[in-house]
Structure formats: structure tokens, C-alpha cells
C-alpha positions in Angstrom: 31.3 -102.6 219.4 33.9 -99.7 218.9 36.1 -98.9 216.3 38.5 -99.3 219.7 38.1 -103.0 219.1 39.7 -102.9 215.6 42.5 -101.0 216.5 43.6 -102.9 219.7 45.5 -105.9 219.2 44.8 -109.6 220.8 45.5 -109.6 224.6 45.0 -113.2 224.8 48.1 -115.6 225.6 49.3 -117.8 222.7 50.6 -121.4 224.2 54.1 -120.1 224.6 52.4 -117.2 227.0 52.9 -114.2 225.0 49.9 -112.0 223.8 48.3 -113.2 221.2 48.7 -109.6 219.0 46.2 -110.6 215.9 44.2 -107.3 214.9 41.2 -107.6 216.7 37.6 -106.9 215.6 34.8 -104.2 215.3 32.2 -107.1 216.1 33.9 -108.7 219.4 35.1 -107.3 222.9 38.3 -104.9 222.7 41.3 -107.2 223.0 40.4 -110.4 221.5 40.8 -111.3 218.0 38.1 -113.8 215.9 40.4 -116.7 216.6 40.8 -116.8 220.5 36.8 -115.7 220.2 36.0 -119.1 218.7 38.4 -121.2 221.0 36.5 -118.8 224.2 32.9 -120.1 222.6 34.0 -123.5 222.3 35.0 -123.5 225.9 32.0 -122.1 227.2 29.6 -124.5 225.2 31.7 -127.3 226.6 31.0 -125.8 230.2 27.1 -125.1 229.8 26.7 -128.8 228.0 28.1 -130.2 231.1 26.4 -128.4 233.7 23.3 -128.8 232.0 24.1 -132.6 231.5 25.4 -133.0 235.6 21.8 -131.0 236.4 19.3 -133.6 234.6 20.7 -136.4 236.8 
């Protein structure tokens, strides 16, 4: 990634719908910091386990 992604704060929305604002980092996407990264992984292992689980039946 960039040095970009350092320097850019967290777009994502907290719960009360503001942006998020966390420094971001130099190993993830510009705009998300290591935090909302985790909770995005979580919710995409949660989608792929159920597809995969709804396609072997």
C-alpha cells in the first residue's frame, strides 16, 4: 500500500454514523483503519461460510 494509507484517516461510520477518524494503515486500503478492517474480515468470513455451507446442500 501507500504511505497515502497512513496519512488518511478512517472513513468508515462509527454506530452513531460519524466517520470513524482512527489513523489508518500503510498495510490496508486508504481510508480504513486496523479496527474496522477486522470487523470488514469478520463479516465477509461470515458471508463465504454461509454461501459455502447453503451450496453443499
Amino acid at each position: 500500500m501507500s504511505v497515502a494509507s497512513k496519512l488518511t484517516p478512517c472513513t468508515m461510520l462509527t454506530r452513531d454514523g460519524e466517520p470513524c477518524g482512527k489513523p489508518g494503515d500503510d498495510t490496508l486500503p486508504t481510508g480504513i483503519c486496523v479496527e474496522h478492517a477486522i470487523q470488514v474480515f469478520r463479516a465477509v468470513s461470515r458471508i463465504v461460510a454461509a454461501k459455502t455451507e447453503e451450496a453443499k446442500r
